[in-house]
C-alpha positions as CSV (number, residue, x, y, z in Angstrom):
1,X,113.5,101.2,105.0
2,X,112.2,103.2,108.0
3,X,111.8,100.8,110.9
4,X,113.9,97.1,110.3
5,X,112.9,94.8,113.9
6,X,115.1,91.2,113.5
7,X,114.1,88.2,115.8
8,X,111.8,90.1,118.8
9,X,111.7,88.2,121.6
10,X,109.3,89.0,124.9
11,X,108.8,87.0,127.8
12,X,106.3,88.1,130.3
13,X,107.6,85.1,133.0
14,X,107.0,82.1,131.5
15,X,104.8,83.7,129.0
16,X,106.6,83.7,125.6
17,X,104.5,86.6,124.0
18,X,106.8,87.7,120.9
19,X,109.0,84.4,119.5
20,X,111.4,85.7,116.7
21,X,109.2,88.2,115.1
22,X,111.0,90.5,112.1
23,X,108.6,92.9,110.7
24,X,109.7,95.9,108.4
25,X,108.0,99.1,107.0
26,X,108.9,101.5,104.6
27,X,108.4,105.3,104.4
28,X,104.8,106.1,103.7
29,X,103.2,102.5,104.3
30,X,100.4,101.3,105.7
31,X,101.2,98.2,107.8
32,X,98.6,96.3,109.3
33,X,99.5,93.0,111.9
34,X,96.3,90.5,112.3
35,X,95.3,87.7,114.6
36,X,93.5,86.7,117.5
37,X,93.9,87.8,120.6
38,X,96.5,86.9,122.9
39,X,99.0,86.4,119.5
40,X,100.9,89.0,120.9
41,X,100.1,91.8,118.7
42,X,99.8,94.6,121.1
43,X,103.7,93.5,122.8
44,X,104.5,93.8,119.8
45,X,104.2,97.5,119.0
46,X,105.2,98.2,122.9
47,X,108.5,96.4,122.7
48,X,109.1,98.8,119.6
49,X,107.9,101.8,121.7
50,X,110.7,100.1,124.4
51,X,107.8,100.0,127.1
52,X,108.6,96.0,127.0
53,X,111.8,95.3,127.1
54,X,113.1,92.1,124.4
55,X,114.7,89.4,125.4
56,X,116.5,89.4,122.2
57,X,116.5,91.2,118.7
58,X,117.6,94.6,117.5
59,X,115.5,97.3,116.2
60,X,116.4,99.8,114.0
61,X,114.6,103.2,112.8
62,X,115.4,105.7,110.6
63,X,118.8,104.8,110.7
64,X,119.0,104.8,114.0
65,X,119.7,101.6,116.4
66,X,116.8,102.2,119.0
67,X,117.5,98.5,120.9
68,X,118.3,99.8,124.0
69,X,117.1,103.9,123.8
70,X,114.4,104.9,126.1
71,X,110.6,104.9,125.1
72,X,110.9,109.1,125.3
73,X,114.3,109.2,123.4
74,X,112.2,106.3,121.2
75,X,109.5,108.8,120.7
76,X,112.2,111.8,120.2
77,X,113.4,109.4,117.1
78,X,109.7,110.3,115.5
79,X,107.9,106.5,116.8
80,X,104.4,107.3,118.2
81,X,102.4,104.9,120.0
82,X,98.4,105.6,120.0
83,X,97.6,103.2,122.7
84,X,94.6,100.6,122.8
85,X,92.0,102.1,124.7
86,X,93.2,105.4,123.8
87,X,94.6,106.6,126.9
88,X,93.3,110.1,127.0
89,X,94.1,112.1,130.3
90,X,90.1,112.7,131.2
91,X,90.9,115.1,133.9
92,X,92.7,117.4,131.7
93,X,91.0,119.7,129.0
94,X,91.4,119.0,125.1
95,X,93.7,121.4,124.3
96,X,96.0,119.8,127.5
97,X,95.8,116.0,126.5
98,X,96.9,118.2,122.7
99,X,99.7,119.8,124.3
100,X,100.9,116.8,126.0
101,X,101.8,115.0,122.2
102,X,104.7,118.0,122.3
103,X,106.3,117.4,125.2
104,X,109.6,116.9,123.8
105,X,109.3,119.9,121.5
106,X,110.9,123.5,121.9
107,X,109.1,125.4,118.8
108,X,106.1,127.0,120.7
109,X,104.9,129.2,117.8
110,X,105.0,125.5,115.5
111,X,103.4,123.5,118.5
112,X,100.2,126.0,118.1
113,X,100.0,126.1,114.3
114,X,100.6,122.3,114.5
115,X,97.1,122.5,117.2
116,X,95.7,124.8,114.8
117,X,95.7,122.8,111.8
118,X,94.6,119.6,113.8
119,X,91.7,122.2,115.3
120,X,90.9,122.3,111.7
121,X,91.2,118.4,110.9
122,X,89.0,117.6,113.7
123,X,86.3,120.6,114.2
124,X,84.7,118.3,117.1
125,X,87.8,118.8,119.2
126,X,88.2,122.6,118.5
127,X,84.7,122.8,119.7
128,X,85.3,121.2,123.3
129,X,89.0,122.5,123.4
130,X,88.4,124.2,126.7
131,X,85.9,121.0,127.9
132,X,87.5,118.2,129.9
133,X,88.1,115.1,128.0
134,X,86.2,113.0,129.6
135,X,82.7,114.7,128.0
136,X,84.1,113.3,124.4
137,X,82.6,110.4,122.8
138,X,84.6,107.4,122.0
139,X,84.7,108.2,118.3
140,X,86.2,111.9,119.6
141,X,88.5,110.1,122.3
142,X,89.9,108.6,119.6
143,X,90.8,111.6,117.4
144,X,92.4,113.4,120.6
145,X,94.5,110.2,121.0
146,X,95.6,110.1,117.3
147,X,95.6,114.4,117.6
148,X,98.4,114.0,120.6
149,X,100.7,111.4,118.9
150,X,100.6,114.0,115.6
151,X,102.0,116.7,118.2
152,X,105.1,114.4,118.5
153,X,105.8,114.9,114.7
154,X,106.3,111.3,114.2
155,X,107.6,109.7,111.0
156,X,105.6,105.8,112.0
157,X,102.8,105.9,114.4
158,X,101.6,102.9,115.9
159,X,97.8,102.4,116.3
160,X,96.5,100.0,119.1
161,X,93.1,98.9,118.0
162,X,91.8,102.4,117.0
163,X,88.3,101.1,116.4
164,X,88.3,99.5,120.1
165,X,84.2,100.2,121.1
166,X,83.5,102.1,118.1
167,X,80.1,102.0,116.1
168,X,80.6,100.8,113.1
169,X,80.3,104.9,111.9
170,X,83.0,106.3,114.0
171,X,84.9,102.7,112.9
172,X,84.6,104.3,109.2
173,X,85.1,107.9,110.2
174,X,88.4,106.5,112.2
175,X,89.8,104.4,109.1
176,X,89.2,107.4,107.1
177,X,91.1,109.8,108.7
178,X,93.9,107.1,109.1
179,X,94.3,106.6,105.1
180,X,93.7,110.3,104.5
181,X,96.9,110.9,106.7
182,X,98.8,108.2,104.7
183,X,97.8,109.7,101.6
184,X,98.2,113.5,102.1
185,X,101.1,113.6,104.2
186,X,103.2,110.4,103.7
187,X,103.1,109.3,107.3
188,X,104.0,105.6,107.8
189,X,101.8,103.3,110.5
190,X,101.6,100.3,111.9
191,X,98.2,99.0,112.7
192,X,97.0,96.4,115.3
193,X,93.6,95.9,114.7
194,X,90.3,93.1,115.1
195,X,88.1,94.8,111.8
196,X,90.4,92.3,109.7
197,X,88.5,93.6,106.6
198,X,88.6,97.4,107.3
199,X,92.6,97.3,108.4
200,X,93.7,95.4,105.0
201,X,91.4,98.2,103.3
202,X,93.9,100.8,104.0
203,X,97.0,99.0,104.2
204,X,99.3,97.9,101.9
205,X,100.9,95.1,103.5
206,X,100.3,92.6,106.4
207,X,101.4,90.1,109.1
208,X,99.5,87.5,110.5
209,X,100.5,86.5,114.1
210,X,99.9,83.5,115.9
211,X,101.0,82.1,119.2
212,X,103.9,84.9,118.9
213,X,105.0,84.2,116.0
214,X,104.9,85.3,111.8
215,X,102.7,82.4,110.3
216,X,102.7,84.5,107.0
217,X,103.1,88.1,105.2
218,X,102.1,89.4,102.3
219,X,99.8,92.0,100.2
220,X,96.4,92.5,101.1
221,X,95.2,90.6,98.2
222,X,98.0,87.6,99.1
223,X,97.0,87.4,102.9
224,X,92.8,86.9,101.9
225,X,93.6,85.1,99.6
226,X,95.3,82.4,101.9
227,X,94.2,80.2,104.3
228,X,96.3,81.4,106.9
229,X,94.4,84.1,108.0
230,X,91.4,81.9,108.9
231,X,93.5,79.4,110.7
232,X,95.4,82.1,112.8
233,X,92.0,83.0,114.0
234,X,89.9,79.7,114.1
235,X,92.4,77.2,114.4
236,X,94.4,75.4,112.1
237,X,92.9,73.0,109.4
238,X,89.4,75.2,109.9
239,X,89.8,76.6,106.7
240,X,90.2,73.0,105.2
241,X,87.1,71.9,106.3
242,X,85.2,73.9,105.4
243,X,86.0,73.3,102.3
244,X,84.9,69.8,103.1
245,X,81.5,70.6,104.3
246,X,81.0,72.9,101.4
């Protein structure tokens, strides 16, 4: 098991955003967590970056106890957070929002085949590599976001809404490069993400959140299959009647 999280707990005041939440994800998954905003998603995966401190819980990562590390030591460790809104630096160039992903690295000559082969991945960014970031489309925003946490070397990276303003093209383009990753080179995620259909597409298991909590888990197949998924979104006992009106 690569990361193990037991019994998260995050209070923002009175806010209760995370209630008891265990989620784990194996070495070369695709994890996907679902639900409507405000479910507490997105403290989720910043509690596991330790940019939200728990209340309670432990969380463990590649055999490592990461509870009460530092998000840089966190990110040392090989856990990558791609943030919602993709928090590009749009004053700096490409290549410098790139080099910023190695910050913790000492292997220069690796760092620049690393850029290289991500220069190859994403042609767009190779082309404006000199250009400041913010002349990049969203769609190309969001490849220098995920191009940055790939500096880090990461063994789970966490997506924050990666399709977040995207056409539905770029939304394709996005999920494509995400599964290609997962295939080709084994790297684990965790994915917070609205496009309910496209996210269980690539993943191979899910959580539904609501109000904080774990309302159910399962396959892709399991979770549409349910009726929890529509509930955590709609409200409970929508699901049941509809299948009264129809």
């Amino acid at each position: 098991m690569l990361l193990d999280a037991r019994d998260l707990d995050v209070r923002y005041g009175r806010v209760h955003a995370v209630r008891g939440v265990s989620v784990h994800i194996n070495e070369g998954e695709i994890v996907t967590v679902l639900g409507a905003n405000g479910a507490g998603k997105s403290s989720l995966l910043r509690a596991l970056l330790g940019i939200e401190r728990i209340a309670a819980g432990s969380i463990n990562f590649d055999r490592t106890e990461l509870t009460h590390l530092s998000p840089s030591r966190r990110v040392q460790a090989g856990l990558v957070l791609v943030p919602e809104g993709r928090r590009i630096v749009k004053s700096l160039t490409v290549h410098e929002n790139l080099l910023m992903g190695a910050f913790n690295r000492r292997d220069s000559e690796d760092v620049r085949r690393d850029i290289d082969a991500l220069y190859a991945r994403f042609p767009n960014l190779a082309a404006r590599r000199d250009r400041l970031a913010w002349v990049l489309s969203g769609g190309e925003q969001q490849m220098l976001a995920l191009g940055r946490a790939l500096l880090a070397r990461p063994k789970l990276v966490m997506l924050d809404e990666p399709s977040l303003g995207l056409s539905p093209r770029l939304t394709e383009e996005v999920f494509a490069h995400i599964a290609e990753l997962n295939r080709t080179r084994g790297l684990a995620m965790l994915l917070v993400e609205q496009n309910t259909h496209r996210a269980l597409a690539v993943a191979h298991r899910a959580y539904v959140f609501e109000l904080g909590r774990v309302v159910c888990t399962g396959t892709p197949q399991e979770i549409l299959a349910g009726e929890r998924l529509i509930d955590a979104y709609l409200g409970h006992g929508f699901s049941k009647s509809m299948q009264i009106e129809s």
